[in-house]
C-alpha positions in Angstrom: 1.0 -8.8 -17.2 0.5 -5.9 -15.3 1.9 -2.7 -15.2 1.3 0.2 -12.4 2.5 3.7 -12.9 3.0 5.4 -9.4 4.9 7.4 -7.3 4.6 6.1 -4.4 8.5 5.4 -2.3 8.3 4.5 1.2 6.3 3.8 4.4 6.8 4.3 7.8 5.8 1.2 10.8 2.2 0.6 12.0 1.4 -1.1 15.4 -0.4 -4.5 15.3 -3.6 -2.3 16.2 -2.9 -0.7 12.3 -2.4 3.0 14.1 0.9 4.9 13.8 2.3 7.6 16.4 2.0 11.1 15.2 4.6 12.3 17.8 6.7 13.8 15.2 5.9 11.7 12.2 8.5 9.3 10.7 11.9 11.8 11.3 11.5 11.7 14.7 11.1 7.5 15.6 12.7 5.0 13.6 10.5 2.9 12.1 9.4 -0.5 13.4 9.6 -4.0 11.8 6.2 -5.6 11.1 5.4 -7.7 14.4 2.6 -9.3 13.3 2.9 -13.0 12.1 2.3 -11.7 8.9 5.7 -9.9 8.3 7.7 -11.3 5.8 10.4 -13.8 6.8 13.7 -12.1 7.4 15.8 -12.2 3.7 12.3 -13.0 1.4 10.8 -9.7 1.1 7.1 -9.6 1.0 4.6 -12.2 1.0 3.1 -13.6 -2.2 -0.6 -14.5 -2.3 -1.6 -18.5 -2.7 -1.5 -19.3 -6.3 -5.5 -18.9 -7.7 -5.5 -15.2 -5.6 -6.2 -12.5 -7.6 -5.7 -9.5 -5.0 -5.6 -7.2 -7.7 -9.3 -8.2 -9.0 -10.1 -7.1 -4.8 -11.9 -4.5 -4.6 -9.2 -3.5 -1.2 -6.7 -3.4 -4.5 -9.5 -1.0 -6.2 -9.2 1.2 -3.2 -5.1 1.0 -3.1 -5.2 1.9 -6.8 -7.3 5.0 -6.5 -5.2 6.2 -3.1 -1.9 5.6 -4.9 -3.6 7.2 -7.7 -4.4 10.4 -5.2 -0.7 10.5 -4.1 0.5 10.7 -7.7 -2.2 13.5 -7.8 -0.4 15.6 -5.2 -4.0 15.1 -3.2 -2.3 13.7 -0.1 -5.7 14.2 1.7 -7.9 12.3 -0.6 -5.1 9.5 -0.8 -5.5 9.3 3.0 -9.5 9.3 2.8 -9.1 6.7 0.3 -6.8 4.6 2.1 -9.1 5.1 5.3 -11.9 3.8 3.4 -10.0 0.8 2.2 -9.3 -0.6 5.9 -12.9 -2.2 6.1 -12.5 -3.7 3.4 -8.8 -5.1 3.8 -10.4 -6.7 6.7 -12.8 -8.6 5.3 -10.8 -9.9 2.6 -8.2 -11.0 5.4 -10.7 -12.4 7.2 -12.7 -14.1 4.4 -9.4 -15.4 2.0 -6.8 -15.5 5.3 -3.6 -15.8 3.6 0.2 -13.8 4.8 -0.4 -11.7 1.6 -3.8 -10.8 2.5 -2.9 -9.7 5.9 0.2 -8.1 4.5 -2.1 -5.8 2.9 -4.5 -5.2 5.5 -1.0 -3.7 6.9 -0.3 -1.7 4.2 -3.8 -0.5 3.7 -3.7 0.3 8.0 -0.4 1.9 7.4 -1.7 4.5 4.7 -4.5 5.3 6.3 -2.6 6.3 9.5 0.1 8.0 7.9 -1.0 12.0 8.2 -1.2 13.4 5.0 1.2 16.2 5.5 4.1 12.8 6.6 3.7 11.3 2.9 6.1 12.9 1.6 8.9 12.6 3.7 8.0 8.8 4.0 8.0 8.0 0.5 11.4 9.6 0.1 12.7 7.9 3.3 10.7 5.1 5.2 12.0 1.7 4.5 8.9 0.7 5.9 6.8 2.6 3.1 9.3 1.2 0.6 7.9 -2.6 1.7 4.2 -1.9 2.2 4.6 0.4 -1.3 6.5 -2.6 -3.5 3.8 -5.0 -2.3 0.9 -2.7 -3.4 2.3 -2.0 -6.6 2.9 -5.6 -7.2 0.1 -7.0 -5.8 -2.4 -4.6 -7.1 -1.3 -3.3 -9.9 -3.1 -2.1 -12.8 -4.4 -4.6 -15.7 -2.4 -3.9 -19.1 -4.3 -2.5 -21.9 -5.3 -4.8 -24.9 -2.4 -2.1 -26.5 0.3 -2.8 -24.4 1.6 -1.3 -21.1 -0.1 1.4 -19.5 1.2 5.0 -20.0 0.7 8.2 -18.0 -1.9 9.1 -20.7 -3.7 6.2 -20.3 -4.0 6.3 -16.0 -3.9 10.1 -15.9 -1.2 10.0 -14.1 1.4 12.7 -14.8 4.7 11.0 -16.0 
């Protein structure tokens, strides 16, 4: 069992090329559905990897972990850096174990790393999008659960 303490709330759309407009940010366009044959099927939420996947073991989940991790932080800039980083290597893991959940989070980690740091905010309050790509992530790469029991603030230096 895993448990994953973040703050993370919302995302806004990205195109299939992974970039977002920054017309504006995410009050000024209403966010777009996934059109990449990857979205989720309408009423199913998001995908779940193949049984045997462990994205969370991934290092791309490594990356999501230490951006979300940023966010909590209040270092929007480093959570974008982070999540820029993480776009290589979403890549090859959709490349190299092709699966709708490991596309799904080569979205995600695309989305992020587009979103312009001063936008987080608002998303995560407001962007259904962010909502989707964020309850996959925290899912799908959540934290492993101390030999204790779940994880607390203390333990992920997050603030509570």
């Amino acid at each position: 069992m895993a448990v994953v303490v973040l703050a993370l709330t919302g995302c806004a759309g990205a195109d299939d090329e992974g970039e977002r407009a920054t017309a504006g940010g995410p009050s000024s366009a209403a966010p777009s559905a996934p059109s990449s044959p990857s979205a989720p099927p309408s009423g199913t939420g998001v995908p779940s990897p193949p049984p045997g996947t462990d994205l969370a073991g991934s290092e791309t989940c490594n990356l999501v972990r230490r951006g979300i991790d940023a966010f909590n932080l209040g270092d929007l800039d480093a959570t974008v850096e982070t999540f820029a980083d993480a776009v290589a290597v979403a890549e090859d893991l959709a490349e190299d174990e092709p699966s709708d959940a490991t596309r799904y989070l080569l979205e995600a980690v695309r989305y992020y790393a587009a979103l312009p740091a001063e936008d987080y905010q608002d998303a995560n309050a407001s962007d259904p999008e962010f909502a989707r790509y964020k309850d996959f992530t925290l899912r799908e790469c959540a934290y492993d659960v101390p030999p204790g029991g779940p994880a607390t603030p203390e333990d992920t230096g997050i603030p509570a």
